[in-house]
C-alpha positions in Angstrom: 29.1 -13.7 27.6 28.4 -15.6 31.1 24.8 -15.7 30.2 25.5 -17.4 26.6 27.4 -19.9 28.4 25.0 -20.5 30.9 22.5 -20.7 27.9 25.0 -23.1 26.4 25.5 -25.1 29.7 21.7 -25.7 30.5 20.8 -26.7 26.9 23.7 -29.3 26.8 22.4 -30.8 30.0 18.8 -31.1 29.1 19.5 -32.6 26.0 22.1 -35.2 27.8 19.1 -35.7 30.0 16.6 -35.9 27.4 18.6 -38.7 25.5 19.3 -40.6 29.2 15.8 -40.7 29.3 14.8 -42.1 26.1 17.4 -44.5 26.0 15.8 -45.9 29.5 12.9 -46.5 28.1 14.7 -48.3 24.8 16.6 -50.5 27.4 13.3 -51.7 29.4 11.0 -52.0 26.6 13.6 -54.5 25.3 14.0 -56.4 28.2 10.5 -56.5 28.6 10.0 -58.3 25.3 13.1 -60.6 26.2 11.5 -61.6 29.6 8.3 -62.6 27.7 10.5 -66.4 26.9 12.8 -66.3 30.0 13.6 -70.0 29.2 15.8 -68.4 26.3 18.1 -66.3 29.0 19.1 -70.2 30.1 19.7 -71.3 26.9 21.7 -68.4 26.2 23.9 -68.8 28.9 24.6 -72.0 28.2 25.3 -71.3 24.7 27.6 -68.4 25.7 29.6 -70.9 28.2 29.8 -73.9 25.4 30.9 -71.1 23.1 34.0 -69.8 25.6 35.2 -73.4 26.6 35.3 -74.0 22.5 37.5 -70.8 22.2 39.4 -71.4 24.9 40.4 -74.8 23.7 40.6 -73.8 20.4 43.5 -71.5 21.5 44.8 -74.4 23.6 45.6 -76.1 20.4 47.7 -74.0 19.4 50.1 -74.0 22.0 49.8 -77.6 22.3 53.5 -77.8 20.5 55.2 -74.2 21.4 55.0 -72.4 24.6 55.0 -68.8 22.8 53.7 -67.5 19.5 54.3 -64.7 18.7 56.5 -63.4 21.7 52.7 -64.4 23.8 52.6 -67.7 25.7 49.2 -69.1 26.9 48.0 -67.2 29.9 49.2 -63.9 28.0 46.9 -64.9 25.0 44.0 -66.1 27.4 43.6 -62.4 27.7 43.5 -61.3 24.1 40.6 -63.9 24.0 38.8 -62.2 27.1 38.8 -59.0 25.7 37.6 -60.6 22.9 34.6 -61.7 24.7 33.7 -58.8 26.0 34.2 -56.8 22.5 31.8 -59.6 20.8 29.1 -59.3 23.8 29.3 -55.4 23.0 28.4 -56.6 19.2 25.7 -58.8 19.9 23.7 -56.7 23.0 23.9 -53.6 20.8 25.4 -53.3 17.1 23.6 -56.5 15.4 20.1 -56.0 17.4 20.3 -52.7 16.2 22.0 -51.7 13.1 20.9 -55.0 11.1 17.5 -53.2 10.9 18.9 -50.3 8.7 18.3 -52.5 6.0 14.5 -53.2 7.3 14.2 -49.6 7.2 15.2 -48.9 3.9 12.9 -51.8 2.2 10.1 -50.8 4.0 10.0 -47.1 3.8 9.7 -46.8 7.6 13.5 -44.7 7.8 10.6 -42.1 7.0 9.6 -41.9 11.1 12.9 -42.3 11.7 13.7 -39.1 10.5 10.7 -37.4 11.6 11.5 -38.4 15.3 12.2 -35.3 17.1 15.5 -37.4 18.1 18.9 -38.2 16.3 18.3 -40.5 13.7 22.3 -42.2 14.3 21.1 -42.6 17.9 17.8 -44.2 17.5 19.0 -46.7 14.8 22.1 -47.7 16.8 20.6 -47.9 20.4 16.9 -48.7 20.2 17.2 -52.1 21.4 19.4 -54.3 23.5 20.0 -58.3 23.5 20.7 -59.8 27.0 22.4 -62.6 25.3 25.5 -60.2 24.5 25.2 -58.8 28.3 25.7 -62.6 29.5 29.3 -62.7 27.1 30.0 -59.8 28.3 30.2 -61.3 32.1 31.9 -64.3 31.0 34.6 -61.8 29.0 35.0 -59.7 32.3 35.1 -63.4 34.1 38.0 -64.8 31.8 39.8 -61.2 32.6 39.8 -61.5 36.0 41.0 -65.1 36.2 44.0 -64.0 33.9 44.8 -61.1 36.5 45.4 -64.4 38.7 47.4 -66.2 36.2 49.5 -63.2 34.7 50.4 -61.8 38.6 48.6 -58.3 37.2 48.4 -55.7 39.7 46.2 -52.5 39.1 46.7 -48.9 40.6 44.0 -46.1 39.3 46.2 -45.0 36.2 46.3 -48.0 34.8 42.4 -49.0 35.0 41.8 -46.0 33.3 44.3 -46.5 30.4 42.5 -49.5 30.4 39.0 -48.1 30.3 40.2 -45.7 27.6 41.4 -48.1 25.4 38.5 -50.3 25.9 36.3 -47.4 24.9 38.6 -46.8 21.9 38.0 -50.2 20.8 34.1 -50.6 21.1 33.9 -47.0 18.9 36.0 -48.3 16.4 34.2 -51.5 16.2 31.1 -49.6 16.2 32.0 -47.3 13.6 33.0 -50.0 11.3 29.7 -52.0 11.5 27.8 -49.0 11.5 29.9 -47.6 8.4 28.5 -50.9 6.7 25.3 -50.9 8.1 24.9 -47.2 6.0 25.9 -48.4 2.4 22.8 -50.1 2.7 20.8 -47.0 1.7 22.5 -47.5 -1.9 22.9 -51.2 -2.0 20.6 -53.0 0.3 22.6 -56.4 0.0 25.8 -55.1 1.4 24.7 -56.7 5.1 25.9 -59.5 4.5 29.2 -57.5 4.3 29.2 -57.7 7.8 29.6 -61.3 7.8 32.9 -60.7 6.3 33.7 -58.1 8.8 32.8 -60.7 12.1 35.0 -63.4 10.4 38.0 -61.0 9.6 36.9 -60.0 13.3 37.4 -63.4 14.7 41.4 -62.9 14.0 41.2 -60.9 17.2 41.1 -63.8 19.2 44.5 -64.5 18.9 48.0 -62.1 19.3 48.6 -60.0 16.3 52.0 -60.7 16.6 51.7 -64.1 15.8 50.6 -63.1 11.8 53.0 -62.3 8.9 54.0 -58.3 8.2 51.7 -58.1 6.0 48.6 -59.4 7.5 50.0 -57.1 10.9 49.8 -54.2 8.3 46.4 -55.3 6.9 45.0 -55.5 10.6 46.7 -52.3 11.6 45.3 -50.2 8.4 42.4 -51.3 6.2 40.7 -53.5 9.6 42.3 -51.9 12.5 42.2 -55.6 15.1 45.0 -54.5 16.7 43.8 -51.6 17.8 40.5 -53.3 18.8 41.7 -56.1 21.0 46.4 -56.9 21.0 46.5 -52.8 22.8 44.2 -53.1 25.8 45.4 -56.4 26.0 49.3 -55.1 26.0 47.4 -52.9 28.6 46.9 -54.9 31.0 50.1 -56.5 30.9 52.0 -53.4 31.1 53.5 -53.8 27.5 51.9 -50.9 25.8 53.9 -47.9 24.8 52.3 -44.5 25.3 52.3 -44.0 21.6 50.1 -47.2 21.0 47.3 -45.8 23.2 47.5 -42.4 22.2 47.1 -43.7 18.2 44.4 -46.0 19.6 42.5 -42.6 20.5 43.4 -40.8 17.6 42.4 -43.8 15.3 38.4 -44.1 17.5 37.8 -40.8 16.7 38.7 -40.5 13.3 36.7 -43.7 13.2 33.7 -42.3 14.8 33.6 -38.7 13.1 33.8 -40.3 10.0 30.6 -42.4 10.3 29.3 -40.0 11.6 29.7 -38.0 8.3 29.4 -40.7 6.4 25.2 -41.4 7.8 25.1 -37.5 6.9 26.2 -37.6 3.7 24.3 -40.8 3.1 20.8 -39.5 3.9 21.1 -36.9 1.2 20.8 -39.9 -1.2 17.8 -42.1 0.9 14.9 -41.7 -1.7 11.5 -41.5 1.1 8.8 -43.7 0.6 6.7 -40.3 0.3 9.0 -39.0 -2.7 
C-alpha cells in the first residue's frame, strides 16, 4: 500500500512539474512576442488608466443625487469596481488571448495537434498565451483596492486575506468556466463567439452593487449569470459583510462551474469532426 502511494505521490508531482514547466515557457514566448512593439505596453497603460478614471466617474454619477444605492454608498461601491478590475485584467491577460482561438482551431483543422500534444488539450487551449495589457488592469484593480482599504478604515488579520483569496479564486473559475463553456459550443456552431460579447456586457453589471437591481434581475445574476458570486461577495469580504454561507455557496457554485466545463470540453470532443476524418 505505501509503495502505491508513493507511486501515486511521485507521479502527481512530476506531472505538476511537467505542466509548471511548459506553462513557463507559454508565458515567455508570449512576452517575447509582446516585447517585440514595447511602444504598445505605454499605450496600453494609458488606455487601462483612461479606462479606470471613465469607470470611476461613471459610478460617480450615480451617486451624484443619493449617498447609498442599494444599502452601498460611494467608497463601498469603489470596491465592487476594483475587484472588477482585477476580474476583467484576469479576462483579458488569459481567457480572450486564449480561448478566442478555439474557434481558429476548429476552421482550420489545426485542433488536430492540439490533441495529438502529449499535454491536456483544456490546458493548452486556455493557457498558451498571455496579454500584458490585462496584467497592467490587474495592477491598477489591486491599486483601486488598496486605496479603498484607506477610505473604508479596512483592517486585515490572516483569516480574512484568505477568505478573501478564496473567494477571489472562486470568482476567476467561475468566470473562466463560463467563457470557456462558450468558447466550446464552437465545435458545433462556429459563430457562437460572438456569444461572448453578450456575456462581457451582462458582465459589465458587476461594476456596480447587486443590491442596487430589482428581485428579479438579483435572481437572474445569482442563477443563470452568477455576478454576484463573481464580484458583490469578495467585495462583502472585504468589508466584513459576508455571511459564512455566502462564501461557502461561492465555493460550491466554482466548482460545480469548473467540473462542469470540464465535462462539457469532454463531451464536446466526441463530436469535433478532424480534418484527417
Amino acid at each position: 500500500m505505501e509503495i502505491w502511494y508513493k507511486k501515486i505521490y511521485c507521479y502527481g508531482f512530476m506531472n505538476i512539474k511537467k505542466y509548471l514547466k511548459v506553462y513557463s515557457y507559454f508565458n515567455y514566448s508570449s512576452i517575447s512576442i509582446e516585447l517585440e512593439y514595447k511602444i504598445n505596453l505605454f499605450i496600453d497603460l494609458i488606455t487601462s488608466i483612461l479606462g479606470l478614471i471613465g469607470s470611476v466617474f461613471l459610478l460617480s454619477i450615480f451617486f451624484s443625487n443619493t449617498d447609498e444605492i442599494g444599502g452601498w454608498n460611494f467608497n463601498q461601491a469603489l470596491i465592487i469596481q476594483g475587484i472588477y478590475t482585477v476580474l476583467n485584467g484576469v479576462t483579458n491577460t488569459w481567457f480572450n488571448p486564449n480561448l478566442k482561438e478555439i474557434v481558429k482551431y476548429i476552421r482550420e483543422g489545426t485542433l488536430d495537434y492540439v490533441l495529438l500534444k502529449p499535454i491536456d488539450s483544456q490546458f493548452w487551449i486556455s493557457f498558451k498565451r498571455i496579454s500584458p495589457t490585462g496584467l497592467i488592469e490587474i495592477l491598477l484593480g489591486f491599486f483601486v483596492l488598496s486605496y479603498c482599504f484607506y477610505l473604508n478604515n479596512i483592517s486585515f488579520n490572516i483569516w480574512s486575506s484568505i477568505v478573501l483569496i478564496i473567494t477571489l479564486i472562486c470568482s476567476i473559475s467561475i468566470l473562466y468556466s463560463l467563457w470557456f463553456l462558450i468558447s466550446t459550443t464552437t465545435i458545433w456552431f462556429v459563430k457562437t463567439w460572438n456569444a461572448t460579447e453578450v456575456l462581457r456586457s451582462f458582465l459589465y453589471m458587476g461594476r456596480f452593487p447587486m443590491d442596487s437591481f430589482s428581485f428579479s434581475l438579483r435572481i437572474f445574476f445569482s442563477t443563470v449569470i452568477p455576478i454576484t458570486f463573481i464580484t458583490t461577495i469578495p467585495s462583502e469580504v472585504l468589508l466584513g459583510l459576508s455571511p459564512a454561507w455566502k462564501i461557502i455557496l461561492e465555493v460550491l457554485v466554482s466548482m460545480t462551474f469548473l467540473i462542469f466545463s470540464r465535462r462539457f470540453w469532454k463531451f464536446a470532443l466526441r463530436f469535433y469532426t478532424s480534418a484527417s476524418s
